[in-house]
Backbone as CSV, one residue per row, in Angstrom:
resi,resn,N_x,N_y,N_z,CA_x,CA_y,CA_z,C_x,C_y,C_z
1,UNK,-9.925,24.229,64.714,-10.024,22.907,64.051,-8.870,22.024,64.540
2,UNK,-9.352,20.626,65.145,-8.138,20.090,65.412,-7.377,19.043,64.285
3,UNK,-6.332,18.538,64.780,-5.242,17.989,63.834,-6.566,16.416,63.078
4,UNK,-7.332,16.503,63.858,-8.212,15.187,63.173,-9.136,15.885,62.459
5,UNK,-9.982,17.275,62.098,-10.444,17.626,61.496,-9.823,18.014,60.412
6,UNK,-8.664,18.507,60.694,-7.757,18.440,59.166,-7.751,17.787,58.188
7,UNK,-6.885,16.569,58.780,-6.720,15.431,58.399,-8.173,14.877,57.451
8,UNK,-8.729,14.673,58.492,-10.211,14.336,57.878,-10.823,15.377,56.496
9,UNK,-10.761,16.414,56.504,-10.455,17.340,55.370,-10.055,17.192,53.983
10,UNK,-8.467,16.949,54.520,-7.472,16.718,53.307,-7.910,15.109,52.581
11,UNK,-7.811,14.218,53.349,-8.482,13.133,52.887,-10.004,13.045,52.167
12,UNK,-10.773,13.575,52.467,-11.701,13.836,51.615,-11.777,14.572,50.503
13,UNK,-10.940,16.054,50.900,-10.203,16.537,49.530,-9.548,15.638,48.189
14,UNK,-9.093,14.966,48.602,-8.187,13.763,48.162,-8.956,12.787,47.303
15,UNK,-10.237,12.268,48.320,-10.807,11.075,47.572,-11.984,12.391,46.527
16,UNK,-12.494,13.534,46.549,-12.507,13.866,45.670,-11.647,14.315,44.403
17,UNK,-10.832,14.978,44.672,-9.667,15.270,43.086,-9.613,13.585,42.642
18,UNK,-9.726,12.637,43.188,-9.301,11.382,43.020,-10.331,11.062,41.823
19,UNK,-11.590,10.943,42.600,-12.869,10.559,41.525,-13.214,11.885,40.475
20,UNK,-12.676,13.358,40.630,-12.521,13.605,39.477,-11.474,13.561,38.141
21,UNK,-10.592,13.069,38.683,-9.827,12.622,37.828,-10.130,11.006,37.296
22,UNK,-10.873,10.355,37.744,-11.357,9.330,37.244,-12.671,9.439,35.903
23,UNK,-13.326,10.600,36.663,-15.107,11.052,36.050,-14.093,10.948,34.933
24,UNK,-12.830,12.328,34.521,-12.624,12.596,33.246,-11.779,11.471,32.436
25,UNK,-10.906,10.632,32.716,-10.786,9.464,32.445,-11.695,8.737,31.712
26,UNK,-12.632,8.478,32.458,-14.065,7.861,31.871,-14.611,8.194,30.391
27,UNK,-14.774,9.710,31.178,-15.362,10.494,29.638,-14.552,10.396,28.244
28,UNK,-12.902,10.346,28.748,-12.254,10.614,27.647,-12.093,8.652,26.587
29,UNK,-12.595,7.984,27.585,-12.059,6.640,27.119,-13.408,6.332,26.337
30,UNK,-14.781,7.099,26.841,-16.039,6.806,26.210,-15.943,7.248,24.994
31,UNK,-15.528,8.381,24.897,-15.144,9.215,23.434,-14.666,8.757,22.526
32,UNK,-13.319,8.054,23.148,-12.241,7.784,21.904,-12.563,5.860,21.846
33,UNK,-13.351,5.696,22.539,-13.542,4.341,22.351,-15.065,4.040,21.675
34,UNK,-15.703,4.996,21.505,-17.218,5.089,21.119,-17.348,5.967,20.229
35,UNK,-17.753,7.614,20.504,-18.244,8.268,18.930,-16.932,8.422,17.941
36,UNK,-15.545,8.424,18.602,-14.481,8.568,17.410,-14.901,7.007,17.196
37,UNK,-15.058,6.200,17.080,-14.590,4.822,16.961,-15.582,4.719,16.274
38,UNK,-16.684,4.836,16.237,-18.017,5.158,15.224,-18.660,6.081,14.196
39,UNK,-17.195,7.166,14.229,-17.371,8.385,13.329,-16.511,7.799,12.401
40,UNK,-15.499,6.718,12.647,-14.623,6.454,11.327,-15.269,5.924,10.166
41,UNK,-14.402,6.419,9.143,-15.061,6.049,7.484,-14.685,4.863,7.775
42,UNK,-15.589,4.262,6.450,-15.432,2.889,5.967,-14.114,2.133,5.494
43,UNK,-14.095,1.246,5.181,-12.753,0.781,4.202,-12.640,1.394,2.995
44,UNK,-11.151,1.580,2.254,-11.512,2.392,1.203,-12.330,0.965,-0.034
45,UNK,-12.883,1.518,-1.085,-12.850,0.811,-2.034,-12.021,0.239,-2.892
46,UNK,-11.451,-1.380,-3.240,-10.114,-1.978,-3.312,-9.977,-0.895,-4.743
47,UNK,-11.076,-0.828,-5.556,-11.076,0.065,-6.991,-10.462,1.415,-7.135
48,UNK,-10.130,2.062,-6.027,-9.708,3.329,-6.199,-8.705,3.442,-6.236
49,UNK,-8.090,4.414,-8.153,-7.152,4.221,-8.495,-6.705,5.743,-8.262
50,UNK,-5.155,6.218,-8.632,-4.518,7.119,-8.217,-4.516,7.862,-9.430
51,UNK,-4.706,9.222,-9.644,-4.532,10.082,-10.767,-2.831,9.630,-11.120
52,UNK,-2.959,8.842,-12.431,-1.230,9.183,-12.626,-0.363,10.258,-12.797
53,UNK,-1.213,11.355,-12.952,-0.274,13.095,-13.151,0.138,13.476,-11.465
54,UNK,-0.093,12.710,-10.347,0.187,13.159,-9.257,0.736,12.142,-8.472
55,UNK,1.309,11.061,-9.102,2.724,10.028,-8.789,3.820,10.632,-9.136
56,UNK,4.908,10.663,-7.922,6.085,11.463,-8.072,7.320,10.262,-8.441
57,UNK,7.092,8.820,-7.875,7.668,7.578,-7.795,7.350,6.845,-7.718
58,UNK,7.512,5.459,-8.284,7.442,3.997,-7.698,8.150,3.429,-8.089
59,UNK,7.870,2.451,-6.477,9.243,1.359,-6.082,8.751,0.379,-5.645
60,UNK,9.257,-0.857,-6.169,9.033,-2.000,-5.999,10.416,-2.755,-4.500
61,UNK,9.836,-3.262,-3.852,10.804,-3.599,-2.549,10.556,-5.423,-2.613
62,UNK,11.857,-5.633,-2.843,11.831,-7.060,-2.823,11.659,-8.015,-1.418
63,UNK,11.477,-8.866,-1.333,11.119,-9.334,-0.249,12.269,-9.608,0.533
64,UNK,12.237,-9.077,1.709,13.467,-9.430,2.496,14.170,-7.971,2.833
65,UNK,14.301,-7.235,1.517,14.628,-6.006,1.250,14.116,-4.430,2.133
66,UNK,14.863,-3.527,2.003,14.032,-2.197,2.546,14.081,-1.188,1.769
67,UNK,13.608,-0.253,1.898,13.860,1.187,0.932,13.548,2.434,2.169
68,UNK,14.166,3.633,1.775,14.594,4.684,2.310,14.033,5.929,1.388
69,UNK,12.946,6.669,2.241,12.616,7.759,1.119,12.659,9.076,2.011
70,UNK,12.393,9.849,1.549,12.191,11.592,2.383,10.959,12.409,1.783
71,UNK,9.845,12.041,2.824,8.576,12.355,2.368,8.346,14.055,2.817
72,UNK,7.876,14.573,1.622,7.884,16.053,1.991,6.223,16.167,2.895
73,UNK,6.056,17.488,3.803,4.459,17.325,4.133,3.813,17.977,3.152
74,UNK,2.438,16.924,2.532,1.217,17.184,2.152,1.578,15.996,0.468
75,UNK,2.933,15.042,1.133,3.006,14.123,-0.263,2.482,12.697,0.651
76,UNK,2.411,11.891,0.030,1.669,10.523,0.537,2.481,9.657,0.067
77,UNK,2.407,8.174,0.391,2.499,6.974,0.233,1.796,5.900,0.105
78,UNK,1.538,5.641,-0.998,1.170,4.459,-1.161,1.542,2.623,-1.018
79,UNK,1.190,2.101,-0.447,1.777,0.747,0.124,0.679,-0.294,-0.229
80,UNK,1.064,-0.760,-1.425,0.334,-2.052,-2.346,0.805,-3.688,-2.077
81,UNK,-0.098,-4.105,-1.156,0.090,-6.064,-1.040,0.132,-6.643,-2.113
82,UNK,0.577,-6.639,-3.478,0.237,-6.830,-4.453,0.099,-8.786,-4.278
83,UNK,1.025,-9.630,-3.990,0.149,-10.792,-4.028,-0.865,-11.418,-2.301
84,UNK,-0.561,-10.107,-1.813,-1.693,-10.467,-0.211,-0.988,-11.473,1.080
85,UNK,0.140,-11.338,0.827,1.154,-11.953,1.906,2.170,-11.372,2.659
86,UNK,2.400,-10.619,2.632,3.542,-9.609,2.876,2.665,-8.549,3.871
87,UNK,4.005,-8.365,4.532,3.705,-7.344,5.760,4.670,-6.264,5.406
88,UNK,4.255,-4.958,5.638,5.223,-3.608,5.490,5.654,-3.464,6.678
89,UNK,6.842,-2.934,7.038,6.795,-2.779,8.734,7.492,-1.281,8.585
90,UNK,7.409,-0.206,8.940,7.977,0.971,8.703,8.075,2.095,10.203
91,UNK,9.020,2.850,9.989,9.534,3.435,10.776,9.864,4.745,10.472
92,UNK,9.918,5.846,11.348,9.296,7.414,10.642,10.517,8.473,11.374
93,UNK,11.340,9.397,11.061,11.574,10.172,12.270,11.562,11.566,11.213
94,UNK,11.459,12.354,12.095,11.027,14.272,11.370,12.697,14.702,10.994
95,UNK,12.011,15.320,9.885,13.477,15.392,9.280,14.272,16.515,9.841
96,UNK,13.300,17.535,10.446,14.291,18.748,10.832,14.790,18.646,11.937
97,UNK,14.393,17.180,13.085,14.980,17.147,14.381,14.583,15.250,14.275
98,UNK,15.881,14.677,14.204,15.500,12.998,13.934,15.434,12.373,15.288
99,UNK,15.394,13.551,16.603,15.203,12.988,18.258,13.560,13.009,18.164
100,UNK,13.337,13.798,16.919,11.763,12.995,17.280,10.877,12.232,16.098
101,UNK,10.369,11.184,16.527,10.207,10.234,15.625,9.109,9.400,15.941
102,UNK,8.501,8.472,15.065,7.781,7.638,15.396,7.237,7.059,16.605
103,UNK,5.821,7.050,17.548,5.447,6.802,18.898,4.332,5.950,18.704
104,UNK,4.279,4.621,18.751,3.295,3.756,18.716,2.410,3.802,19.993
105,UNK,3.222,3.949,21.090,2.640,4.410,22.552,1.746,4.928,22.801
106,UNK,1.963,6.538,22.287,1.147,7.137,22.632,0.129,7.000,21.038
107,UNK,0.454,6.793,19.916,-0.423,6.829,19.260,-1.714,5.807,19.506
108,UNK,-1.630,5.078,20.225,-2.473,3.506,20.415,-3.054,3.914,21.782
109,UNK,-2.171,5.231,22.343,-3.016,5.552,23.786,-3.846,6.594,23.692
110,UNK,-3.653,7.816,22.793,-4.207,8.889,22.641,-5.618,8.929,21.943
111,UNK,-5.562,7.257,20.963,-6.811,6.845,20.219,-7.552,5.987,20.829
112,UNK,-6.982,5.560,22.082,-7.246,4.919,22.505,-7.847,3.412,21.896
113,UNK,-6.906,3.128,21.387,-7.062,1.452,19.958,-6.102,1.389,20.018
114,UNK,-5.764,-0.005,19.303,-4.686,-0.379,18.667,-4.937,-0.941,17.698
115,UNK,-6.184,-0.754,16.946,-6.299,-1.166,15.733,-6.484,0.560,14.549
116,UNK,-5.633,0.119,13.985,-5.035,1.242,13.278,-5.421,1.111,11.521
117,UNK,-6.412,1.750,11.595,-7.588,1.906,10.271,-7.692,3.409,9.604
118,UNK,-8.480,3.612,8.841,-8.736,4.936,7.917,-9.198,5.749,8.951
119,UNK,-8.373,6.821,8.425,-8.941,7.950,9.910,-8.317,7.872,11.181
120,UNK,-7.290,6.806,11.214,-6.615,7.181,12.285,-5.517,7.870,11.922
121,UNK,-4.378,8.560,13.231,-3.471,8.934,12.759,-2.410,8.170,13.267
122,UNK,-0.616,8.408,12.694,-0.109,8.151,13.259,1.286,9.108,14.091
123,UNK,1.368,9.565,15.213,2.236,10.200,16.365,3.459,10.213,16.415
124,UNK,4.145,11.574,16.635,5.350,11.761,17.157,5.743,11.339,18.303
125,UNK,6.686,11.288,19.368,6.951,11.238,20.512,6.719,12.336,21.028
126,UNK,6.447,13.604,20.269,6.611,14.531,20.489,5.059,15.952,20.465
127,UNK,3.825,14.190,20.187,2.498,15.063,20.452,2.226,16.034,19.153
128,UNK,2.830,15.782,18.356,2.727,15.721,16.813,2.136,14.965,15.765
129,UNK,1.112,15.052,14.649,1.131,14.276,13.679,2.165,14.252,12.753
130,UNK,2.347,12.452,12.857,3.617,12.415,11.104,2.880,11.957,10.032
131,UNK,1.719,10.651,10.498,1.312,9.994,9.057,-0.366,10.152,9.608
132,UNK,-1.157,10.652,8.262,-2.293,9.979,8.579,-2.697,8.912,7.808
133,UNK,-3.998,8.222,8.181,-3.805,7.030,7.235,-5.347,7.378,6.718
134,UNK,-5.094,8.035,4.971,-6.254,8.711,4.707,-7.296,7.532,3.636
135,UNK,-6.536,6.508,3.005,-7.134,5.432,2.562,-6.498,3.788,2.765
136,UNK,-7.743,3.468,2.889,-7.312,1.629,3.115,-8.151,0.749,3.194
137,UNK,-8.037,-0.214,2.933,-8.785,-1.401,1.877,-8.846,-2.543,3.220
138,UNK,-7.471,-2.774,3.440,-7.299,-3.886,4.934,-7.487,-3.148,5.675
139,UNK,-7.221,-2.189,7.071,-7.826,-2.521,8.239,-7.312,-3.366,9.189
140,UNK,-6.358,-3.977,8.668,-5.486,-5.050,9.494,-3.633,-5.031,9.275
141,UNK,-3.971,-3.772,10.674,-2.151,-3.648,10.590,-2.274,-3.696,12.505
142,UNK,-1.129,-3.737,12.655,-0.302,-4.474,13.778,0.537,-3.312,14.077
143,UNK,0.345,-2.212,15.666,1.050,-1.497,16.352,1.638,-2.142,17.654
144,UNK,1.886,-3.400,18.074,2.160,-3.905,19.108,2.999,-4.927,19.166
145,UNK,3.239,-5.735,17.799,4.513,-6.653,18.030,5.411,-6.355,17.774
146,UNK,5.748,-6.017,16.726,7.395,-5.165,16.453,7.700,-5.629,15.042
147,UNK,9.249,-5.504,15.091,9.380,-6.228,13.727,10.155,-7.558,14.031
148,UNK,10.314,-8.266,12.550,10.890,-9.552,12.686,12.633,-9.463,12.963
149,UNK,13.338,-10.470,13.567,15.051,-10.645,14.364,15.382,-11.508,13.610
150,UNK,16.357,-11.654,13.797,17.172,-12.626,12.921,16.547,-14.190,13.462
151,UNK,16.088,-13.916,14.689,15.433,-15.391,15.761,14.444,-15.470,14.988
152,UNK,13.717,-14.816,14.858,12.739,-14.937,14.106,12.330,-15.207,12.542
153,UNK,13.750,-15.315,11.602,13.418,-14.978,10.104,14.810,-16.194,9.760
154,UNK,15.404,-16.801,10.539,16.355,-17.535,10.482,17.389,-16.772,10.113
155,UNK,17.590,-17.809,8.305,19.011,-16.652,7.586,18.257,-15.692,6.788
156,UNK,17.176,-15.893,6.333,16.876,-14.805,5.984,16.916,-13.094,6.724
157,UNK,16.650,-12.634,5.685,16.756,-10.916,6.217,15.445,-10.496,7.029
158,UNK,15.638,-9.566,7.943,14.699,-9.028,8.912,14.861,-8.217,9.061
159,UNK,13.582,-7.384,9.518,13.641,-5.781,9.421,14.121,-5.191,10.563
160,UNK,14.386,-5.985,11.665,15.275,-5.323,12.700,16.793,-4.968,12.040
161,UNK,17.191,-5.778,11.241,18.438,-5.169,10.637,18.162,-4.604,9.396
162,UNK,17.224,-4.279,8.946,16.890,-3.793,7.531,17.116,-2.090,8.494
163,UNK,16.488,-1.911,9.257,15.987,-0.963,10.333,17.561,-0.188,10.773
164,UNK,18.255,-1.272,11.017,19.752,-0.857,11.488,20.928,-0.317,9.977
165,UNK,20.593,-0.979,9.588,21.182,-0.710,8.109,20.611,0.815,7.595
166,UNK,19.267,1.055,7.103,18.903,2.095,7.179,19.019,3.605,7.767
167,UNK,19.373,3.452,9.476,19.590,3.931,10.021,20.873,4.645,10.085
168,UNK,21.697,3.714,9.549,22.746,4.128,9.645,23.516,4.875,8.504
169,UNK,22.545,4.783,7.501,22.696,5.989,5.958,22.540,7.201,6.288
170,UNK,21.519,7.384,7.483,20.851,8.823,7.515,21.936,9.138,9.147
171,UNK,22.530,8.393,9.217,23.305,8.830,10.465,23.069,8.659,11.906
172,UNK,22.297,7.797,12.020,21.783,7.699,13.300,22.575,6.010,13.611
173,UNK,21.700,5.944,14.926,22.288,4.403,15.760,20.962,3.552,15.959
174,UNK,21.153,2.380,16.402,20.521,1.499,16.985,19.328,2.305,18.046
175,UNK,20.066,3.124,18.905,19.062,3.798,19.633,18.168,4.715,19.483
176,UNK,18.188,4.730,17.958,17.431,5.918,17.111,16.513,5.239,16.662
177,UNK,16.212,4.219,17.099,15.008,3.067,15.920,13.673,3.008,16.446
178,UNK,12.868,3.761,16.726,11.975,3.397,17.362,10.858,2.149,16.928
179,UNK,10.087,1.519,17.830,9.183,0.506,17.368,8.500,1.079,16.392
180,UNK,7.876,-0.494,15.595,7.803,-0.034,14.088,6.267,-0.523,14.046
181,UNK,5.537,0.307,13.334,4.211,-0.280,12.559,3.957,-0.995,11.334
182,UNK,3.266,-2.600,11.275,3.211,-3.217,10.869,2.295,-3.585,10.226
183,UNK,2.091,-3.459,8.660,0.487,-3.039,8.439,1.014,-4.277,7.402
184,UNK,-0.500,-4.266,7.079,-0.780,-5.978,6.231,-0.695,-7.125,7.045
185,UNK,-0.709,-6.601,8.425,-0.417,-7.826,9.644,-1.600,-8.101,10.271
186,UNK,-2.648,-9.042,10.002,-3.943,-9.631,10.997,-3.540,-10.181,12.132
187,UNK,-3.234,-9.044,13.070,-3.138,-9.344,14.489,-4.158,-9.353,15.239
188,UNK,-4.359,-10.186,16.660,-5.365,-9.789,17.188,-5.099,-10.151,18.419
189,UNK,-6.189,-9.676,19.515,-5.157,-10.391,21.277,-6.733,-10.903,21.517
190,UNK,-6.347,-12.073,22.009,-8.124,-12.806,22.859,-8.355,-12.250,24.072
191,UNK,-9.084,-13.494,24.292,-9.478,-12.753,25.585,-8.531,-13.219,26.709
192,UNK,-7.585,-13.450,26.443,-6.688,-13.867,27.916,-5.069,-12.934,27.571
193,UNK,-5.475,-12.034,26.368,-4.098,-11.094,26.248,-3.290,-11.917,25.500
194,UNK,-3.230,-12.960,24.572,-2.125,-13.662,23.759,-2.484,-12.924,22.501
195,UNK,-1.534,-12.709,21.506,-1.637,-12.818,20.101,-1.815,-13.628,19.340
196,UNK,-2.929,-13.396,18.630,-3.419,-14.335,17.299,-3.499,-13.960,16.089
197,UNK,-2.798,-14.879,15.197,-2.536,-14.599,14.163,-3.782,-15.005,12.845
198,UNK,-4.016,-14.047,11.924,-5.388,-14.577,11.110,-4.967,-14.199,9.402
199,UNK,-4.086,-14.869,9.047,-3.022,-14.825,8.034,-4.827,-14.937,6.561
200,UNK,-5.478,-15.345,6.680,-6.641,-14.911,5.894,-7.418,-13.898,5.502
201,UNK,-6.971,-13.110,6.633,-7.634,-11.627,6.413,-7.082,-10.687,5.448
202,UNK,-6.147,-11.461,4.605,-5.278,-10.349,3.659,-5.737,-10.977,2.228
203,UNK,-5.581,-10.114,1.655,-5.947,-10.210,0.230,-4.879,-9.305,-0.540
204,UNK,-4.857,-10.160,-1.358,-3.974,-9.435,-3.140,-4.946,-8.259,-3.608
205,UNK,-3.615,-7.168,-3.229,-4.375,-5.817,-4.278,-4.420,-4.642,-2.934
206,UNK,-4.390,-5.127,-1.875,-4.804,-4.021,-0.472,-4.093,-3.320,-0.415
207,UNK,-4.106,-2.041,-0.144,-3.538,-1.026,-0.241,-3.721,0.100,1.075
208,UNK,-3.161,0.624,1.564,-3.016,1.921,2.785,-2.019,3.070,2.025
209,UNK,-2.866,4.327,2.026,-2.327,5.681,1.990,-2.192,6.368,2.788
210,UNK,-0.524,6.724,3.152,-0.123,7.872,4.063,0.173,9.082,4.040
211,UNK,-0.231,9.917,4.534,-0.288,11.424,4.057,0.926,11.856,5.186
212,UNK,2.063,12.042,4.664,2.922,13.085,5.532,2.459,14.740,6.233
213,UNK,2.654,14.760,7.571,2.191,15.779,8.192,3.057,16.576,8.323
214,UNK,4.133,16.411,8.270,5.548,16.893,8.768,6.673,16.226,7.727
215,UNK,8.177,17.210,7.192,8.778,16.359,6.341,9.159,15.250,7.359
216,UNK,9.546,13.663,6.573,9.824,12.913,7.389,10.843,11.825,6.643
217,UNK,11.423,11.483,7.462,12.431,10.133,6.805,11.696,8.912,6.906
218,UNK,11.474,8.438,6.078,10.567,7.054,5.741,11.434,5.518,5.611
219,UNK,11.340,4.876,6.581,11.870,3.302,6.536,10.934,2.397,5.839
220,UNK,11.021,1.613,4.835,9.919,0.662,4.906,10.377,-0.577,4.526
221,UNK,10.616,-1.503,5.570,10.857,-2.970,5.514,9.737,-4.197,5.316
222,UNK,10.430,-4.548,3.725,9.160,-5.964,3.860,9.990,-7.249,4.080
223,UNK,10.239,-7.406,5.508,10.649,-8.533,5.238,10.142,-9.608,6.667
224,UNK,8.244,-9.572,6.269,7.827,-10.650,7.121,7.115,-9.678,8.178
225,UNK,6.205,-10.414,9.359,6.170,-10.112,10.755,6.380,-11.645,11.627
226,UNK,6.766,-11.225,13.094,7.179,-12.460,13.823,6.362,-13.467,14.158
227,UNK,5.127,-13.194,13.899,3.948,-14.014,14.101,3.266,-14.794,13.178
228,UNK,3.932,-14.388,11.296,3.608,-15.325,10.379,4.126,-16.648,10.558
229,UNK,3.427,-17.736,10.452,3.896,-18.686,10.344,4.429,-19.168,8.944
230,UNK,4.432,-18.013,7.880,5.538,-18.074,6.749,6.633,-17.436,6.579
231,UNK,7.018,-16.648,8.189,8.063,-15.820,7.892,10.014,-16.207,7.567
232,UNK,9.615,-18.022,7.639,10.910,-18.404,7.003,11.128,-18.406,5.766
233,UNK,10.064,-18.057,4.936,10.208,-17.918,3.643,10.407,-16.346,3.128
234,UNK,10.811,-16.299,1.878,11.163,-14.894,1.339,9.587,-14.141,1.197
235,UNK,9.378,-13.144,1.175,8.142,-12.141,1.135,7.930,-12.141,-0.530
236,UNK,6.807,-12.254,-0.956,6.868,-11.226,-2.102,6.603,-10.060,-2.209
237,UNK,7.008,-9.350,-3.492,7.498,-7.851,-3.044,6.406,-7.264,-3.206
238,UNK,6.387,-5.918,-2.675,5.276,-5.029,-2.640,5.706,-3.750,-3.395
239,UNK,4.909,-2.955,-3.905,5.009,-1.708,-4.679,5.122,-0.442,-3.592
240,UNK,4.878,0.514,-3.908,5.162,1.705,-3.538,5.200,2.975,-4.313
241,UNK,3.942,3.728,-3.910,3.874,5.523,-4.948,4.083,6.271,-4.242
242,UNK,5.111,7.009,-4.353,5.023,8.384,-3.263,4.076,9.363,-4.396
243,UNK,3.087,9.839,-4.054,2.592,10.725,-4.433,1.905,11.653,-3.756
244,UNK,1.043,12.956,-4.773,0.566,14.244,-4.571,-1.296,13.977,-3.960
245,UNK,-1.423,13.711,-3.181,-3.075,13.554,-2.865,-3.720,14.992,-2.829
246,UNK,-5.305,15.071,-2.992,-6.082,15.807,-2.895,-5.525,16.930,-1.417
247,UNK,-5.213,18.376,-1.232,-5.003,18.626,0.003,-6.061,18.711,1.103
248,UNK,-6.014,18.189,2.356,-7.306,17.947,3.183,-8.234,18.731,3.339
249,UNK,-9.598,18.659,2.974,-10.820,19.338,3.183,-11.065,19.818,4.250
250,UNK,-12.271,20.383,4.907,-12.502,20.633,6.069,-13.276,19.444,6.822
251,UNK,-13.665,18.667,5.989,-14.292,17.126,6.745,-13.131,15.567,6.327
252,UNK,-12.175,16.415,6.526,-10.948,15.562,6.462,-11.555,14.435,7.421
253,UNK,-11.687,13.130,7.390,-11.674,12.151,8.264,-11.182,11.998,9.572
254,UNK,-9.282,12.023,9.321,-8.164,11.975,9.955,-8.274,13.430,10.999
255,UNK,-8.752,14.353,10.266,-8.720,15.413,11.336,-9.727,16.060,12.273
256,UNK,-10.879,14.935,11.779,-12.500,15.282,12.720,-12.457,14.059,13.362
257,UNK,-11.640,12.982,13.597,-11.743,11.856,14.658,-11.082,12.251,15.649
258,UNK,-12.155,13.386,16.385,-12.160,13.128,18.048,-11.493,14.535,18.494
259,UNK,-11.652,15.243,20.058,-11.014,16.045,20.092,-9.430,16.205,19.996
260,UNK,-9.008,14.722,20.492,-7.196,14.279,20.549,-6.922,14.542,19.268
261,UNK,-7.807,14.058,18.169,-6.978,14.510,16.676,-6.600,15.552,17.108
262,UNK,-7.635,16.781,16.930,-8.130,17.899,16.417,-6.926,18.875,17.038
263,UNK,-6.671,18.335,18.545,-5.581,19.264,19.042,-4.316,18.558,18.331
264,UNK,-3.699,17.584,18.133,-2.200,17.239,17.576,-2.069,17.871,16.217
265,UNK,-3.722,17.578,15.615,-2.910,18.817,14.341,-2.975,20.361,14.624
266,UNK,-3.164,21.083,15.523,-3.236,22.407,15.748,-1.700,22.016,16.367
267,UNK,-1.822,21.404,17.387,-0.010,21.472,17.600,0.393,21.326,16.857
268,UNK,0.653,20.188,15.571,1.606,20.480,14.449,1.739,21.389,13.451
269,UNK,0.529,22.374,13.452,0.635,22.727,12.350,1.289,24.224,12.760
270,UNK,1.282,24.500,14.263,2.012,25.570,15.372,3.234,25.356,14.973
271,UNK,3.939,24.404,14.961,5.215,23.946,14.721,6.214,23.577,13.502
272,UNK,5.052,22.776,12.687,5.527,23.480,11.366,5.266,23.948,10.061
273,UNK,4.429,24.800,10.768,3.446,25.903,9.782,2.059,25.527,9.047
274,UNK,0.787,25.823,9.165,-0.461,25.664,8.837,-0.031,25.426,7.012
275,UNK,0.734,26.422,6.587,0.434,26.363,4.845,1.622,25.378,4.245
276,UNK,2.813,24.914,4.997,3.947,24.362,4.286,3.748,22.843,3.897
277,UNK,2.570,23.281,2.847,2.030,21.479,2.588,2.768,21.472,0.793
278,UNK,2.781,20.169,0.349,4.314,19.980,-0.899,2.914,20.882,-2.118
């Protein structure tokens, strides 16, 4: 065989591994962009109330303000818009190793969305579940802008320093902050890739429940997102239940959307233990 039949060889070798690594690409983007994306439940019903024998806390967070909790796994959070203006913006890291923490990245890549609804989850850096999001009413939270700067919120308070402040109770730095998820936020991108803002899509009373997968250190800043055009004004405050939810069934939502769920919770639960739920 000469040096041009080789050649000629390897290159064809090539442009095949090429297009099979594309075929599976394909398949995996049809999946997570089609039957997971069509297997998700509905919105929750705004009516569904919480057994009060299985509220461990509530906290009211003033606007502008943050709060700091330590969610054990298999306890939840509750996060109430109570007058439908206010954005939560929160930030997550695992309590037994705080180098790993919150991943909007890959969570928005692995689901391939970035619209972050019931039944999705939300990711470690580390290919882990931390939060799932097992009930919710809005449907309209925001994994892609960030949180609000001081540029952004004037003199008022912002959760980039709500974020730094926080951080720095539990011992960490600035470089420990990872980007934050922003729920109660009607974001949206057109068709030319800008952000648009749809400050109507929120309503008084909406609510999102997070189910801890892993223990975790919990940030939650209400103070605004950068894209309200009311974020020079103070927030009103939002509530907060850490509580005991139902433990997940076998037609858990969160854990039958798609094969990508299905493996991050077998990895997490490898890591930190199938039964150590609160």
């Amino acid at each position: 065989m000469t040096h041009t039949d080789i050649d000629t060889v390897a290159a064809a070798s090539a442009v095949a591994e090429r297009d099979a690594h594309r075929a599976r690409y394909d398949a995996l983007r049809a999946a997570g962009q089609g039957e997971t994306a069509r297997a998700l439940p509905p919105p929750t019903d705004r009516g569904l109330a919480l057994d009060p024998a299985a509220v461990r806390h509530r906290e009211t967070i003033p606007g502008g303000w943050y709060w700091t909790t330590r969610l054990v796994r298999g306890e939840a959070l509750r996060l109430v818009n109570v007058a439908g203006s206010s954005t939560v913006s929160l930030v997550a890291w695992s309590v037994a190793d705080t180098s790993e923490r919150l991943n909007l990245a890959d969570t928005t890549k692995v689901q391939w969305s970035v619209a972050l609804r019931k039944g999705r989850i939300l990711f470690t850096d580390m290919g882990r579940v931390a939060l799932s999001i097992v009930e919710d009413t809005s449907g309209r939270h925001d994994a892609l802008v960030g949180a609000t700067k001081r540029e952004s919120t004037g003199t008022l308070r912002n959760s980039t320093e709500n974020f730094l402040a926080a951080a720095a109770k539990l011992g960490l730095s600035r470089r420990d902050i990872p980007p934050c998820v922003n729920f109660f936020a009607p974001v949206e991108v057109d068709g030319e890739g800008r952000f648009a803002w749809h400050g109507d899509l929120r309503r008084a009373g909406d609510f999102v429940d997070l189910r801890a997968e892993m223990e975790l250190w919990i940030v939650l800043s209400n103070a605004g997102h950068p894209l309200d055009p009311e974020r020079a004004r103070v927030p009103q405050p939002v509530d907060v239940l850490r509580f005991v939810p139902p433990p997940p069934a076998s037609d858990d939502a969160c854990r039958n959307a798609g094969g990508e769920a299905a493996r991050a919770f077998e990895f997490t639960e490898r890591h930190v233990g199938a039964g150590s739920r609160s």
